[in-house]
C-alpha positions as CSV (number, residue, x, y, z in Angstrom):
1,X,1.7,-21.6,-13.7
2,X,0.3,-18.1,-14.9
3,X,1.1,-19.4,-18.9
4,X,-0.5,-22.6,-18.0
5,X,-3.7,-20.8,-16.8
6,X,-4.0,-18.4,-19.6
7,X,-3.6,-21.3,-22.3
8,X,-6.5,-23.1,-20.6
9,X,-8.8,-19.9,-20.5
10,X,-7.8,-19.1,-24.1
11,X,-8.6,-22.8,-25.1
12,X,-11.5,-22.7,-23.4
13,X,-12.7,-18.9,-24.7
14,X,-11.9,-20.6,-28.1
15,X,-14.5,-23.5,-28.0
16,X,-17.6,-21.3,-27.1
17,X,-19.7,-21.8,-30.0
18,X,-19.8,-19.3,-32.4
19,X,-23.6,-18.1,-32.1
20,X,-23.0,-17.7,-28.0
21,X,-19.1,-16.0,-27.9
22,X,-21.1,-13.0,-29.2
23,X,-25.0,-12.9,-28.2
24,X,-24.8,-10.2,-26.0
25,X,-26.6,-7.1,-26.6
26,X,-24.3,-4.0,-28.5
27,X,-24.1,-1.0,-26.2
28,X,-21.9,1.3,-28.6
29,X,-23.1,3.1,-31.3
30,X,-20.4,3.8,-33.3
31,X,-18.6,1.8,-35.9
32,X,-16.7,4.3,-36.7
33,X,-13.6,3.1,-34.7
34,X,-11.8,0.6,-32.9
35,X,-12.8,0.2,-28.7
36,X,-9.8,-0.6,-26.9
37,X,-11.7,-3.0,-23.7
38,X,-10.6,-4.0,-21.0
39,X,-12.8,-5.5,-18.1
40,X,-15.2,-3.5,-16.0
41,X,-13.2,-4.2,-12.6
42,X,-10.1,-2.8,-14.2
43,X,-8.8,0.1,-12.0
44,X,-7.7,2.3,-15.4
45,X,-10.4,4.1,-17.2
46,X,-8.1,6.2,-19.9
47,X,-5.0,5.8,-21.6
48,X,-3.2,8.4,-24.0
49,X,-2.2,7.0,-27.7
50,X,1.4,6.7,-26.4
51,X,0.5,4.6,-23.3
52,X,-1.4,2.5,-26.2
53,X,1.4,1.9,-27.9
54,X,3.6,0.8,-25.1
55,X,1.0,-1.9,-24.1
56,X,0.9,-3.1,-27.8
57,X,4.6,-3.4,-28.3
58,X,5.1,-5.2,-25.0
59,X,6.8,-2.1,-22.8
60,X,4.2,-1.9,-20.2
61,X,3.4,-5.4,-18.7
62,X,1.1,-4.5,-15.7
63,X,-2.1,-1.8,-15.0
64,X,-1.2,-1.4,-11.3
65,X,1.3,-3.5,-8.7
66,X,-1.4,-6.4,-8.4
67,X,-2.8,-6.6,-11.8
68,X,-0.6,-8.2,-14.9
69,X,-1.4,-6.8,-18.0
70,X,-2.6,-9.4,-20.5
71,X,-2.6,-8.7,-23.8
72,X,-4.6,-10.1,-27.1
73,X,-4.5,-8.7,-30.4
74,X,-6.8,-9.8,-33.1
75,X,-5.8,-12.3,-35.9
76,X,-3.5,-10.6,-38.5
77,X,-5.1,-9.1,-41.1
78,X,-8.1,-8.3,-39.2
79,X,-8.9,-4.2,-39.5
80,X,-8.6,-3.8,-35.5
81,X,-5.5,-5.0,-35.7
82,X,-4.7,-3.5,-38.5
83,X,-6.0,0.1,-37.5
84,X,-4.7,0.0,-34.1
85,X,-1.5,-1.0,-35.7
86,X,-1.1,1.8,-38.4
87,X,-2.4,4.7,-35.8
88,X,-0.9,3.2,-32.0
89,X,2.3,1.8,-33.7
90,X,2.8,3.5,-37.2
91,X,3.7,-0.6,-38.3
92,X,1.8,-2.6,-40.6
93,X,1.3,-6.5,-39.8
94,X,4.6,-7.5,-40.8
95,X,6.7,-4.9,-39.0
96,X,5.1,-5.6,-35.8
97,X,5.6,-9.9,-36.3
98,X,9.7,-8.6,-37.1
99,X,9.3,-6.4,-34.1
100,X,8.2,-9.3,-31.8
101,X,10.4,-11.8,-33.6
102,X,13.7,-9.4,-32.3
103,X,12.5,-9.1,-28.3
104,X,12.0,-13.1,-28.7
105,X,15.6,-13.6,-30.1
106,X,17.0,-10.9,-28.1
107,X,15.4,-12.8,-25.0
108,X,12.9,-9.9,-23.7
109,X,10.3,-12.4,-23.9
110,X,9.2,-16.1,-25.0
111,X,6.4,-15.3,-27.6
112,X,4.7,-12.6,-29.1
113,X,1.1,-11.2,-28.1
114,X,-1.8,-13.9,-28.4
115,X,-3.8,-13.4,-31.2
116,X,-8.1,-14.4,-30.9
117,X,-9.5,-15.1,-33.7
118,X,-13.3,-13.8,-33.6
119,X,-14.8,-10.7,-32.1
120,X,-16.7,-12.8,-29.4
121,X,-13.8,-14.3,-28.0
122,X,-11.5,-11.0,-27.6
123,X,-14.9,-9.7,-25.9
124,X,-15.1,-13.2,-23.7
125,X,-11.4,-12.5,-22.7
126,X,-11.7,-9.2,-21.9
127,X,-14.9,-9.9,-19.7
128,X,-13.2,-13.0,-18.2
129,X,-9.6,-12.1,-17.1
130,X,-9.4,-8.9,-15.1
131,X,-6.1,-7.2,-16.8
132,X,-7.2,-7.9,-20.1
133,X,-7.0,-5.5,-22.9
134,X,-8.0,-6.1,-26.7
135,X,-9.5,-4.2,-29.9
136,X,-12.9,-4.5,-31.2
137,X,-15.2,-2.5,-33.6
138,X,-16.7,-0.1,-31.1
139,X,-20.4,-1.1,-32.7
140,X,-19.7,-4.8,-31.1
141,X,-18.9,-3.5,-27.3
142,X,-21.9,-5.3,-25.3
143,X,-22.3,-5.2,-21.8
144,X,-20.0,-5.9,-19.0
145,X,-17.1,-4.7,-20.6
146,X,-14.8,-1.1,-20.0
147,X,-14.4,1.1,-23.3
148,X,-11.1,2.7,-22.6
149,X,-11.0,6.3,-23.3
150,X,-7.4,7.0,-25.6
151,X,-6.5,10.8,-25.4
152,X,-9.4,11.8,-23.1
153,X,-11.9,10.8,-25.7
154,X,-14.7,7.7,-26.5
155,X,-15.1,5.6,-30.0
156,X,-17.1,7.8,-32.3
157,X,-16.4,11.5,-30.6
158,X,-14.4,14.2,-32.3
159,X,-10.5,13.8,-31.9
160,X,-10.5,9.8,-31.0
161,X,-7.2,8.3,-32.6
162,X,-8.2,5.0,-33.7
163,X,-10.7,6.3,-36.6
């Protein structure tokens, strides 16, 4: 029921035209780095690096008891994905599709992490579904959605990992 939900919202997020997923007003200043989002009624406003990379390889499926963690990386080869990859994971694109293809085979789960294809639909998501978490460009964060802070500190300030 849950998959069936999530496939609908993700269809859906995926036919907002192009100039509307991402007409909102930029609230972050710094390009600098990737914003790891979530949405604003998420109870968690920090994570460390290693919490990060639990989420992104699949070991941490939930922020609290009533909230599933829902998880969308950007397309492969985008340089969120990419960065977040390298500094979160230490794995480049293909190590992290042959680390996924192992927990499918092994049976840990069905299919590996969603992947959006634009900026404004990871921010869509993130603003739609309340355990959502993806990676954006911290210049593009607009209003309405959570900048996590990794390691106590913001896109942009000194010691932020994903730089």
């Amino acid at each position: 029921m849950i998959n069936r939900v999530c496939w609908a919202l993700i269809i859906a997020l995926l036919s907002v035209p192009a100039g509307l997923a991402g007409a909102s007003e930029t609230i972050f200043a710094s390009g600098t780095g990737i914003a790891v989002i979530v949405n604003t009624d998420n109870p968690v406003d920090k994570l460390s690096l290693a919490d990060l990379q639990r989420i992104v390889l699949g070991e941490r499926r939930s922020w609290s008891a009533r909230i599933p963690l829902v998880l969308m990386m950007r397309n492969e080869g985008s340089r969120e994905r990419i960065l977040l990859l390298q500094k979160a994971c230490h794995m480049t694109d293909a190590e992290y599709h042959q680390y996924w293809t192992g927990k499918i085979f092994r049976g840990d789960v069905t299919s590996e992490p969603v992947s959006l294809p634009s900026l404004g639909t990871a921010l869509d998501f993130v603003s739609s579904i309340k355990g959502g978490i993806s990676f954006v460009d911290a210049a593009s964060v607009r209003p309405g959605i959570k900048v996590m802070r990794i390691d106590g500190h913001l896109p942009g300030e000194q010691g932020y990992p994903l730089q």
